[in-house]
C-alpha positions as CSV (number, residue, x, y, z in Angstrom):
1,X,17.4,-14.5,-17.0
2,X,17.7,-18.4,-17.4
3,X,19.7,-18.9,-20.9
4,X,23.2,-17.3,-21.5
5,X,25.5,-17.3,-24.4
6,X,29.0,-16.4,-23.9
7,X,29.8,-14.9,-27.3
8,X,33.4,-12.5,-26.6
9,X,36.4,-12.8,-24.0
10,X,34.9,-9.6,-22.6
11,X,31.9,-10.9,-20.9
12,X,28.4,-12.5,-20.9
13,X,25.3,-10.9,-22.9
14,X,22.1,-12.5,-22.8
15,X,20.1,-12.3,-25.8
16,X,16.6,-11.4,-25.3
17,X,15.4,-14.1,-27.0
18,X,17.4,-17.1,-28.2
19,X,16.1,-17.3,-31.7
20,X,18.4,-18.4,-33.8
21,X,19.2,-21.4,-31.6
22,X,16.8,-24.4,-31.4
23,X,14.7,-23.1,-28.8
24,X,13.7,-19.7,-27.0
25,X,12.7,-19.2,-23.6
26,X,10.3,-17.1,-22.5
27,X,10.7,-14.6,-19.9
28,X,9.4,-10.9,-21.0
29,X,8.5,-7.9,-19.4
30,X,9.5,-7.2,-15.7
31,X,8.0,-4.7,-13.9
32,X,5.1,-4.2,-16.2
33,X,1.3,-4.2,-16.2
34,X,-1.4,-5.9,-17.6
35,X,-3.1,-4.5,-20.7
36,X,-6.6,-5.1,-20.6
37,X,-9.3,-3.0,-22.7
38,X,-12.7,-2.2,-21.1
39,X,-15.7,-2.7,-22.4
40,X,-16.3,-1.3,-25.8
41,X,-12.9,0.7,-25.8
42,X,-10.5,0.6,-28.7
43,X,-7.7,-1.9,-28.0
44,X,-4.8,-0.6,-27.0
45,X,-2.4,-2.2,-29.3
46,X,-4.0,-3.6,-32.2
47,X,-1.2,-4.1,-33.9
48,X,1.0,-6.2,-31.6
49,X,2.5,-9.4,-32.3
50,X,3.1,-12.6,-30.9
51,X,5.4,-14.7,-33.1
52,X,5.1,-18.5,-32.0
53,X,6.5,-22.0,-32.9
54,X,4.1,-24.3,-34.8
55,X,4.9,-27.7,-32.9
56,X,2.7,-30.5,-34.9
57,X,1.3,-33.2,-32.8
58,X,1.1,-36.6,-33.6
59,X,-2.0,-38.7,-35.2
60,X,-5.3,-36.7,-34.2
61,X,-3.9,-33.9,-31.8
62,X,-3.5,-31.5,-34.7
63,X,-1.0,-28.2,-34.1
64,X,0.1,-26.4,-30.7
65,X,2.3,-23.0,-30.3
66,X,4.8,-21.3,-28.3
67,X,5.2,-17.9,-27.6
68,X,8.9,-16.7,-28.6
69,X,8.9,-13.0,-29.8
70,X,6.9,-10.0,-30.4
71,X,6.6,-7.8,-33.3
72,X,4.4,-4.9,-35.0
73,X,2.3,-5.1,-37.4
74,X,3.0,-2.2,-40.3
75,X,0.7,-3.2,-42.9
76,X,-1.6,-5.8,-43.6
77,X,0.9,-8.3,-45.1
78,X,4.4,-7.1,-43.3
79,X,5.5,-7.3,-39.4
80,X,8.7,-5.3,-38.2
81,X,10.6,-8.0,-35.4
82,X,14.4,-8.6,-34.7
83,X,16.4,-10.6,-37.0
84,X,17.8,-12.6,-34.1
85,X,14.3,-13.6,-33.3
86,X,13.6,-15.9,-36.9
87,X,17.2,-16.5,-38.1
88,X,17.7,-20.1,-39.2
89,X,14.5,-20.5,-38.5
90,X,12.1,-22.6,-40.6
91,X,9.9,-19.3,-41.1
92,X,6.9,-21.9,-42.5
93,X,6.8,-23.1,-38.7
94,X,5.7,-19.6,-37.5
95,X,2.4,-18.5,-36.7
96,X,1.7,-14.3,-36.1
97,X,-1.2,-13.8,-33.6
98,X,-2.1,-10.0,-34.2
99,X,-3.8,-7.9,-31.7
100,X,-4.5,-9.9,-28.5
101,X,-4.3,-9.2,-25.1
102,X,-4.6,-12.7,-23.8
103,X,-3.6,-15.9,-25.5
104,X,-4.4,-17.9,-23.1
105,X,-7.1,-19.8,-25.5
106,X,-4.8,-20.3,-28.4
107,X,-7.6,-22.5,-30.3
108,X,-9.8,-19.3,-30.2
109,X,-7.3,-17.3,-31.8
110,X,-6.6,-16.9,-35.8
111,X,-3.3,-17.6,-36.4
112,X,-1.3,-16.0,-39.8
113,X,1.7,-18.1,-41.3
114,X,4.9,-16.5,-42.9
115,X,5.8,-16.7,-46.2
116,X,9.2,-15.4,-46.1
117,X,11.8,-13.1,-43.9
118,X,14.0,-10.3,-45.2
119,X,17.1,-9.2,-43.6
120,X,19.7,-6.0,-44.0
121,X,23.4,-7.5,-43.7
122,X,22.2,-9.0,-40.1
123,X,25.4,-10.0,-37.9
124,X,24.3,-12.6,-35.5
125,X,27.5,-12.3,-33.8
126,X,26.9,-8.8,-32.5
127,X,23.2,-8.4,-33.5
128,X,24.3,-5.4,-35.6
129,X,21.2,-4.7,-38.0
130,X,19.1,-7.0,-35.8
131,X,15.6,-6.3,-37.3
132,X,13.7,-8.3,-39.8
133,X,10.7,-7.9,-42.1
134,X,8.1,-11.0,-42.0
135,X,5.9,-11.3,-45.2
136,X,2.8,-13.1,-44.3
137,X,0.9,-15.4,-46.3
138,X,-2.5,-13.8,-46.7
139,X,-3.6,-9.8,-45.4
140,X,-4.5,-9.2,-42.3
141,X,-8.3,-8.5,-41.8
142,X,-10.4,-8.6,-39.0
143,X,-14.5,-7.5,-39.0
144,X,-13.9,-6.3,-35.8
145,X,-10.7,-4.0,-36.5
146,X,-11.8,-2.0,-39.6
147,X,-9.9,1.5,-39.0
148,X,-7.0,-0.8,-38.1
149,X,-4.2,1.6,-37.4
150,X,-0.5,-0.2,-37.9
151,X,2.1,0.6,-36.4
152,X,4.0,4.1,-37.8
153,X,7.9,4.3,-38.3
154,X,9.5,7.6,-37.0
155,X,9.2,10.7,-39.1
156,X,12.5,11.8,-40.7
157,X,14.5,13.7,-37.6
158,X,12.7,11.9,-34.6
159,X,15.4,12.2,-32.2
160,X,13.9,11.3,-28.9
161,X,13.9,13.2,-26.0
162,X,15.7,12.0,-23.0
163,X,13.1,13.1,-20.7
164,X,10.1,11.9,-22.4
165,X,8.9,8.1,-21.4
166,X,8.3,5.6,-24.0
167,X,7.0,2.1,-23.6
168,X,7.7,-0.9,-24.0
169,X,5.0,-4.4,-24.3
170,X,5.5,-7.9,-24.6
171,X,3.9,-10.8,-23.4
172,X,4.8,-13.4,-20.6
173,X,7.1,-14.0,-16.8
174,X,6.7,-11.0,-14.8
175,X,10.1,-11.7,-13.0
176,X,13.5,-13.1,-13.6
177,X,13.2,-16.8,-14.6
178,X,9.3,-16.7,-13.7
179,X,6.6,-18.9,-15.8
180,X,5.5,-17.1,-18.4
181,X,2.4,-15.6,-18.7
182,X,-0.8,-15.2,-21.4
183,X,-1.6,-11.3,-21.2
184,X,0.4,-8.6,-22.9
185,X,2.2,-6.3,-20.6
186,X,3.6,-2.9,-20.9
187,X,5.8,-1.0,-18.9
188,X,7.8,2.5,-18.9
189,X,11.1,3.6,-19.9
190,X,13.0,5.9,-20.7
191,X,16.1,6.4,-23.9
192,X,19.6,7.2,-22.0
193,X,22.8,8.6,-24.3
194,X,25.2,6.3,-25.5
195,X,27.5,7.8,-23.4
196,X,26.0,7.1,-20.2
197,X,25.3,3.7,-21.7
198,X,28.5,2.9,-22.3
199,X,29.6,4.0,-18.6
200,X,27.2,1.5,-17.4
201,X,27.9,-1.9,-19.4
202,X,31.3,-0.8,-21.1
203,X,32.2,0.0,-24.4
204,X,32.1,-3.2,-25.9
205,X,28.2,-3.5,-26.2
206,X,26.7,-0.1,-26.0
207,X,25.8,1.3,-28.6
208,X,28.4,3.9,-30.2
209,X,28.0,7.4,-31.7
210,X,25.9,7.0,-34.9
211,X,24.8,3.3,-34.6
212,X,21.4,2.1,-34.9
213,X,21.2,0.9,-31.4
214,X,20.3,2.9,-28.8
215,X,19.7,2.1,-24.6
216,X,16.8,2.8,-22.5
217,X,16.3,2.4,-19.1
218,X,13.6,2.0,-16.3
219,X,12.4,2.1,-13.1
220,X,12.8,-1.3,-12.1
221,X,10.7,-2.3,-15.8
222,X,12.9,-3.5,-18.1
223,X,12.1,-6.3,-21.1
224,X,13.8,-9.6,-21.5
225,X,13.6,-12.5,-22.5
226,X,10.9,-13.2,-25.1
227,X,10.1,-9.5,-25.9
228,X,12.7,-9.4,-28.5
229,X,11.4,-7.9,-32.1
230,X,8.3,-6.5,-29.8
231,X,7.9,-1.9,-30.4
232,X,9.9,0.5,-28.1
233,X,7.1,3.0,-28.5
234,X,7.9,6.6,-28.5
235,X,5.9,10.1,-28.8
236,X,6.7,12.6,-30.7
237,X,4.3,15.5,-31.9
238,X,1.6,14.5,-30.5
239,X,1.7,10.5,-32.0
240,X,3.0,7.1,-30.8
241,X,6.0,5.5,-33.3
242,X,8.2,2.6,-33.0
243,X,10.8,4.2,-32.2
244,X,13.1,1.5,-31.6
245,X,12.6,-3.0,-31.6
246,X,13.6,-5.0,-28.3
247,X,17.1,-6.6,-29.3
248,X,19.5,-7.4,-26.6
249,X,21.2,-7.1,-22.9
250,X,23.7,-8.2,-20.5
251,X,20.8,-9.3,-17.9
252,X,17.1,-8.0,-17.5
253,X,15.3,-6.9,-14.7
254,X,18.4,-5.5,-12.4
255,X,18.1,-1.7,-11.4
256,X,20.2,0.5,-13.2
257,X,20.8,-1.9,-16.5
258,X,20.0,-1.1,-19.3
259,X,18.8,-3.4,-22.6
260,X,19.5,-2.4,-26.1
261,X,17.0,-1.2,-28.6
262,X,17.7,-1.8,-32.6
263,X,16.8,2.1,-33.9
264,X,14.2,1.9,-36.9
265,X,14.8,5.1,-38.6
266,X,18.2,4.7,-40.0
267,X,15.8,1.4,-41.8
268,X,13.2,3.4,-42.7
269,X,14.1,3.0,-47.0
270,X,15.0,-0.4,-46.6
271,X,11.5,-0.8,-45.2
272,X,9.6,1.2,-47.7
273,X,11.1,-0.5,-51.0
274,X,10.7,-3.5,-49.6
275,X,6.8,-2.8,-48.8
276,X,6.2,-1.3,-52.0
277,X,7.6,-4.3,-54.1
């Protein structure tokens, strides 16, 4: 990780992404894979986000981005992403680019603006409540997507089980403090109890009984930097949910550690009035 914020007496924690400061680096998924559809195939996740900086040129050189978080499309006007991710932001210098697996060619790409952000009682000091919903300016609609399926929220009672992998995907550097990349990547883990979360990283920033954070951990796969407000995707009877939104960690990319996970059914009202208003 190559940006750290020293924000208690206790120790370092390294936000995954840096967004409500001036500027986020870059630095997502470690371990992962590409995710490239072949052929004619359904894309895998059509309903991925990249959230990027508008940065305006001067005289005739027009508009360029800059990858800084994920998020998940839920309906055609609202994305789910961390609060940490757009706070202070100017949300009218945010592009979403929705379901690509390479955005390499930027100019190719359609870009969606934002016309506002909604929060829940965020804490920016401890990222408690770190998730956000981003209201675009026009609904999503592509000729090629048709039977678009968003991204679901858990069913009332998902509880996750510790033995069953989820996923994680984000775009960018495949290693600690590498460049950052253009395709989307995804990589396993798996969601560890708070108690054995705690006994790894101490008490002060796991998550504790009945809080809407929860840990997961891989095999040497792990997100960072840049995938914050990107899906912790998670089965359960027989379908994929998001299950949980990239928030925070004390590093990324070390065996054994942990990151932190906001949990989005304890949001799940919140969400719904808000998409129904």
């Amino acid at each position: 990780m190559n940006a750290a914020l020293d924000l208690s007496p206790w120790g370092w924690i390294f936000p995954l992404c840096l967004g409500f400061m001036s500027s986020c680096q870059a630095v997502p998924i470690v371990g992962g894979r590409i995710v490239s559809t072949v052929g004619s195939s359904p894309i895998k996740y059509p309903f991925m986000v990249s959230l990027q900086d508008v940065i305006r040129g001067n005289g005739t050189r027009g508009f360029s981005y800059r990858h800084f978080c994920g998020g998940s499309l839920i309906s055609d006007r609202w994305i789910l992403s961390a609060a940490h991710c757009v706070w202070r932001k100017n949300i009218h210098n945010i592009a979403a680019f929705i379901g690509y697996e390479d955005i390499e060619n930027i100019g190719q790409l359609e870009p969606y603006g934002l016309e506002s952000a909604e929060y829940i009682y965020f804490q920016p000091s401890n990222f408690r409540n770190d998730i956000a919903l981003l209201y675009m300016k026009r609904r999503y609609w592509s000729y090629l997507r048709r039977d678009l399926q968003f991204a679901q929220l858990p069913p009332q009672g998902m509880q996750q089980d510790r033995n069953e992998s989820c996923r994680i995907i984000g775009y960018g550097a495949t290693r600690h403090a590498g460049p950052s990349q253009k395709q989307l990547f995804e990589a396993e883990v798996r969601v560890i109890g708070n108690q054995k979360c705690r006994d790894i990283i101490g008490h002060i920033w796991a998550p504790q009984n009945g809080a809407s954070t929860v840990c997961a951990l891989g095999n040497n796969q792990d997100s960072c930097q840049g995938d914050s407000g990107g899906p912790l995707i998670c089965p359960y009877g027989g379908r994929d949910y998001i299950y949980g939104l990239v928030s925070h960690g004390l590093t990324c990319g070390i065996q054994g550690m942990p990151s932190i996970y906001t949990v989005t059914r304890p949001y799940y009202d919140w969400v719904q009035l808000l998409m129904q208003s």
